[in-house]
C-alpha distance (Angstrom), angle and dihedral (degrees) to the residues before:
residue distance angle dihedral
X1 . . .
X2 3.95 . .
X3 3.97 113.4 .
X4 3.71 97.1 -105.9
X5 3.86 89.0 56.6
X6 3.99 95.0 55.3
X7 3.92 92.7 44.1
X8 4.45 88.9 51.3
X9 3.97 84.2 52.1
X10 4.05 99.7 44.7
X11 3.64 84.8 64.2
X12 4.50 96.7 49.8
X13 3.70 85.0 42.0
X14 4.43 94.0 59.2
X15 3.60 84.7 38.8
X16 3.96 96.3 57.1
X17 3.63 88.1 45.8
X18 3.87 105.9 48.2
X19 3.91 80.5 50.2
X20 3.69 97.3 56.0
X21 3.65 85.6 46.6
X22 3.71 92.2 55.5
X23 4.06 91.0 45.7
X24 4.30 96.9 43.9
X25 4.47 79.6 44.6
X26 3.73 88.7 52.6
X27 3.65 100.1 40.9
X28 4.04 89.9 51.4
X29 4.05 91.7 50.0
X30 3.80 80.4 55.7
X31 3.54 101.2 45.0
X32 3.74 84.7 53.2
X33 3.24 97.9 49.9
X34 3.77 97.2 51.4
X35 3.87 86.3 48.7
X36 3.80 89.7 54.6
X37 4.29 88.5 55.6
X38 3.67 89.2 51.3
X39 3.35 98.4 51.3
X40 3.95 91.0 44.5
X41 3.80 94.9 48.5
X42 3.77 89.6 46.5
X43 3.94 91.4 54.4
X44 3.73 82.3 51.9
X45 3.50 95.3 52.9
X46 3.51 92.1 49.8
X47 3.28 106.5 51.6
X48 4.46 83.6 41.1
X49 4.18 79.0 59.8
X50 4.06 95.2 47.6
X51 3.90 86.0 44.2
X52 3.36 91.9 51.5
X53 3.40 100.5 43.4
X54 4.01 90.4 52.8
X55 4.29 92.4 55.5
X56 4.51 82.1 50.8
X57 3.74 88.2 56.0
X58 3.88 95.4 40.6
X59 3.93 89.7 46.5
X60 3.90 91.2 46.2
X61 3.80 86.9 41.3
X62 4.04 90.5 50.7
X63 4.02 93.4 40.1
X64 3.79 89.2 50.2
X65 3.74 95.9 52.6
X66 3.95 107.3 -130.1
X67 3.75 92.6 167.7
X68 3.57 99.8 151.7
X69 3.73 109.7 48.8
X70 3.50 93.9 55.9
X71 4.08 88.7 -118.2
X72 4.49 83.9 160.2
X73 3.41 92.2 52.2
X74 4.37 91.1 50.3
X75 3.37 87.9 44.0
X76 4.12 89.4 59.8
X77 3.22 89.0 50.5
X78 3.56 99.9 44.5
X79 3.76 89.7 54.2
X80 3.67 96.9 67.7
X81 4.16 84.4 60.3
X82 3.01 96.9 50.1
X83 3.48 107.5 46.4
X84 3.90 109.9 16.0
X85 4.01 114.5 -115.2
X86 3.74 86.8 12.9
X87 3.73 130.5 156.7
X88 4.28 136.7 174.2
X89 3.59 119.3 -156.1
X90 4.00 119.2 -177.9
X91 3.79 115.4 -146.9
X92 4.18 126.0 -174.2
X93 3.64 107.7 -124.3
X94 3.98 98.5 -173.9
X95 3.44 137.3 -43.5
X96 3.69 110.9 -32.8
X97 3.67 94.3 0.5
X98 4.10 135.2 88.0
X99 3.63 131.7 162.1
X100 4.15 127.0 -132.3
X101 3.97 113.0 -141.3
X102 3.39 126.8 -176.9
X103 3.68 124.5 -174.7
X104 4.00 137.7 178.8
X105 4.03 131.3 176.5
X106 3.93 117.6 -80.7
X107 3.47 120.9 -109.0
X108 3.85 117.9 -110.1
X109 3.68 92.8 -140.2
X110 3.63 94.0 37.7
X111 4.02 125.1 109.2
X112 4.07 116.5 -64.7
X113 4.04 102.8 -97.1
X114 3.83 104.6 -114.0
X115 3.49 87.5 -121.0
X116 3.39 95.6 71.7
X117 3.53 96.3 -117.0
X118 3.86 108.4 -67.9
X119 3.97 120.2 116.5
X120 3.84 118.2 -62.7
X121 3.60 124.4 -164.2
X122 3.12 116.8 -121.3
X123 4.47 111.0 -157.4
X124 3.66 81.8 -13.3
X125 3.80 93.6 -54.6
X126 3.87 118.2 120.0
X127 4.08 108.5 -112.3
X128 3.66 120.3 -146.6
X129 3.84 101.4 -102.1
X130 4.23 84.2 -128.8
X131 3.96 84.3 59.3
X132 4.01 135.4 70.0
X133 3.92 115.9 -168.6
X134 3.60 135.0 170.3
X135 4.07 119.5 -137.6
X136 3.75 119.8 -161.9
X137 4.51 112.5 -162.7
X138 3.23 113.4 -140.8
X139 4.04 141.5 -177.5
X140 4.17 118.7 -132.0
């Protein structure tokens, strides 16, 4: 190779290089950022599960008829342990039937509600639009 050959390739070579670097450096921030959504959406599921898992217990609790230990009134205040800023609220929704909610404040950094952030109801109910719950229907 003659000298003004090597010094025209030096130059192609730093260029191929600083624009890997700028392709592996945008691929991590997106790797990252993908990770980040997984772990958010999984918190959200989790805490959906726990929430869900409360309004079964009320409902069984309610169907079962455990009137006189007060097991509703545990169950309120077990909510708030197990999911934080939790609360259950029972509702009659005709005759025989009634419906369990439980609801708890929406995390900031948690996944954008489909609903673009107005109001949902929840069982009918209007939510909070700072609040997600999960209602379970049930017959006594």
């Amino acid at each position: 190779m003659t000298p003004r050959r090597c010094a025209r390739l030096r130059g192609s070579t730093l260029l191929e290089v600083a624009l890997a670097v700028a392709l592996m450096a945008t691929t991590c921030v997106g790797l990252i950022a993908t990770q980040l959504a997984l772990s958010r959406h999984g918190q959200s599921a989790a805490l959906r599960g726990q929430a869900a898992f409360v309004a079964d217990a009320f409902a069984e609790m309610a169907v079962e008829g455990h009137s006189g230990v007060g097991a509703g009134e545990q169950w309120k205040a077990r909510v708030s342990v197990l999911i934080p800023g939790g609360s259950v609220s029972h509702s009659v929704a005709g005759i025989d039937a009634s419906i369990a909610t439980v609801s708890w404040p929406r995390k900031p950094y948690g996944p954008a509600p489909a609903h673009g952030g107005a109001a949902m109801p929840c069982a009918g109910a209007p939510a909070s639009p700072d609040r997600d719950c999960v209602s379970l229907g049930f017959a006594r």
